[in-house]
C-alpha positions in Angstrom: 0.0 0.0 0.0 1.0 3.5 -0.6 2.2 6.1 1.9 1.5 8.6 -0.3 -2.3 7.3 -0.9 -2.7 7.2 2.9 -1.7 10.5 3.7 -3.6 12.1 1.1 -6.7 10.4 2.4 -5.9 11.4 5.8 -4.9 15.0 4.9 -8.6 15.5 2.8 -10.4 13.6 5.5 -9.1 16.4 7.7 -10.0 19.0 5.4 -13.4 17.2 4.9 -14.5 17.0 8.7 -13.3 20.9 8.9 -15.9 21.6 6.5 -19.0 19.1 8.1 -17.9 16.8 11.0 -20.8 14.6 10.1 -18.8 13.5 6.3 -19.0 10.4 5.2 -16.3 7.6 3.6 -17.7 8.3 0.0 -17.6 12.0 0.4 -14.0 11.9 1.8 -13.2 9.2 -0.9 -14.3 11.4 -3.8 -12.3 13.8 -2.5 -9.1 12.2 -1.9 -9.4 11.0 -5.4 -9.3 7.3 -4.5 -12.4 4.9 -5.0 -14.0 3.5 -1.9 -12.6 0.1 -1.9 -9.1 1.7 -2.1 -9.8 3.9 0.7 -11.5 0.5 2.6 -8.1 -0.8 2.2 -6.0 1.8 3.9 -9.0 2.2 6.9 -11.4 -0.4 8.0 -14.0 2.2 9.2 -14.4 5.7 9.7 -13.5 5.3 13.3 -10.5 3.8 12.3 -9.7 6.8 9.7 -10.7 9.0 12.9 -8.2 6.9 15.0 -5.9 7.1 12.4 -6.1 10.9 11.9 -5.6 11.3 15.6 -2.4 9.7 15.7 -1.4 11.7 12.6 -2.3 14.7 14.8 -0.5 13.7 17.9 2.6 12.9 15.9 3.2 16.6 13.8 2.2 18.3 17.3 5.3 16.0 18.5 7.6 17.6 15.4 7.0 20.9 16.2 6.8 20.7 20.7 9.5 18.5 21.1 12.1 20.4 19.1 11.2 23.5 21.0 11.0 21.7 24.6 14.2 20.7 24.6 16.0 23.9 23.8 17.5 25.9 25.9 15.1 29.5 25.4 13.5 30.6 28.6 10.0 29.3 28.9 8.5 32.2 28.0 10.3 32.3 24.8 9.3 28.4 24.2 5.7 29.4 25.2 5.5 31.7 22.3 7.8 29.7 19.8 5.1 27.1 20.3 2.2 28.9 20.2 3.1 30.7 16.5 3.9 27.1 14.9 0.8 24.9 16.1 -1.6 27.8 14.7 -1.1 27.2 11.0 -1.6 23.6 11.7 -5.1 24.1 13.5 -7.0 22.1 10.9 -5.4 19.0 11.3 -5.2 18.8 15.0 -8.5 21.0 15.4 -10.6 18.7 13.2 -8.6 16.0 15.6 -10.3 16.8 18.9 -6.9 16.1 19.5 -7.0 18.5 22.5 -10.2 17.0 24.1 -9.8 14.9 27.1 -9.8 11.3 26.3 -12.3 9.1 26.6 -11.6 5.3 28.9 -12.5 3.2 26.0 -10.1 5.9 23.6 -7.3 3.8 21.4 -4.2 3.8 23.9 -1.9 4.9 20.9 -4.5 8.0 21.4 -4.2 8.4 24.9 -0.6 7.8 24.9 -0.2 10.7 22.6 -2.3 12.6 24.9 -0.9 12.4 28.1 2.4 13.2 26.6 1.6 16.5 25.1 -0.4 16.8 28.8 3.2 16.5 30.5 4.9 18.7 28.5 2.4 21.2 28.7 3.0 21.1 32.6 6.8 20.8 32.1 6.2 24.1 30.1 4.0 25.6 33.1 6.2 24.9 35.6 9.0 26.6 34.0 6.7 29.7 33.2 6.6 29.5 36.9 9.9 28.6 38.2 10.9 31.6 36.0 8.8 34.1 37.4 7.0 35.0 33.9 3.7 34.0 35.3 1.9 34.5 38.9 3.3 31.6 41.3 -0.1 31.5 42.8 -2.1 30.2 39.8 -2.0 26.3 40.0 -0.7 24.4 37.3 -3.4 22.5 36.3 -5.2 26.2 35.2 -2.7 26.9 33.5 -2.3 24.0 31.1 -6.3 24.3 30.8 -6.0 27.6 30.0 -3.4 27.3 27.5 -5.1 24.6 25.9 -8.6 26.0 25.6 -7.0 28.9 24.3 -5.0 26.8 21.5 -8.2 25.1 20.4 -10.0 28.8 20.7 -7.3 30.1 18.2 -7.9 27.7 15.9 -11.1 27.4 15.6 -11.5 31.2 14.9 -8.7 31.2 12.5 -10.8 28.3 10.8 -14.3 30.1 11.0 -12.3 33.0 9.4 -12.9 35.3 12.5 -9.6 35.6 13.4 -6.5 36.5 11.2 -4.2 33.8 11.0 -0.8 36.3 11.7 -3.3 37.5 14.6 -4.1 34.5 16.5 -0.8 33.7 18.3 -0.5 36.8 19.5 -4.0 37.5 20.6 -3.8 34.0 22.7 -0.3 35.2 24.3 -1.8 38.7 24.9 -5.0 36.9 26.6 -2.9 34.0 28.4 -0.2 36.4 29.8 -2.4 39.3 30.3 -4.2 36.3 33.2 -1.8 34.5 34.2 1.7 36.7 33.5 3.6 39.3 35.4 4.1 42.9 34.2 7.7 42.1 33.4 6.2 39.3 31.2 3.6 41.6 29.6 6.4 44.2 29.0 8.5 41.1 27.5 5.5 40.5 25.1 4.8 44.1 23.9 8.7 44.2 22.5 8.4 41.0 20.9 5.0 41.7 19.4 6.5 44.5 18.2 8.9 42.8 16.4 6.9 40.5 15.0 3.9 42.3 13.7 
């Protein structure tokens, strides 16, 4: 079977579900360009494509967090090095429900994913905190809630076309920072915005 096949029938499913969440295998099918047995052979269901889509998500969020996690910028720096790369990629991952909490009977591929962007989301929390660029009083778990509702917030508005696309990152910083941050961390965020109009 083709890589190339599956990813394109992955990558229109996703585009697909962004435009009705309710489409079906033919629809998706006609649009990948692929005939429904071919796409039966790549995915035994639509909850498998689902499944598969999923892990597609959890695995490009990987490429671009993990890269940044494990360099040596200040956390705030990360924080906002993040934030500007997982907006353009808000269909996939949006489309995903990638971000939603999983469910007990979820695919453990899924959760696995999951829990691992969930711990370096605290990683990335706590050393917001252990730096001083947000308030040591706000607990960690409202902080990785916050940041992900606003993620999933951006991209849903960048989708709907509400929301420029070059505008999202740093209206979800501004809103994130402006409740959570310090004034030096605000300050921080006006020179960088400013750079980076």
């Amino acid at each position: 079977m083709s890589q190339v096949t599956r990813d394109r029938i992955i990558q229109q499913a996703i585009a697909c579900i962004a435009q009705n969440d309710t489409a079906g295998l033919d629809e998706i099918a006609r649009a990948a360009g692929v005939g429904r047995a071919t796409l039966y052979r790549y995915f035994a269901s639509r909850a498998d494509l689902i499944n598969n889509i999923k892990l597609a998500a959890g695995e490009e969020l990987q490429a671009v967090v993990k890269p940044i996690m494990e360099s040596c910028l200040p956390a705030k720096e990360k924080l906002a090095d993040i934030v500007c790369q997982l907006i353009p990629l808000g269909a996939s991952l949006n489309v995903s429900a990638y971000f939603d909490q999983p469910f007990k009977n979820e695919e453990p591929r899924i959760k696995a994913r999951y829990l691992r962007h969930l711990a370096q989301a605290r990683t990335l929390a706590q050393a917001l905190k252990d730096e001083g660029a947000v308030s040591p009083e706000i607990p960690l778990a409202w902080l990785v809630a916050s940041l992900d509702s606003l993620i999933f917030c951006a991209w849903e508005k960048v989708e709907s076309g509400d929301i420029a696309p070059k505008q999202a990152p740093w209206l979800l910083l501004r809103t994130f920072l402006a409740g959570h941050g310090t004034t030096e961390t605000l300050a921080w965020l006006n020179k960088k915005e400013e750079v980076h109009p």
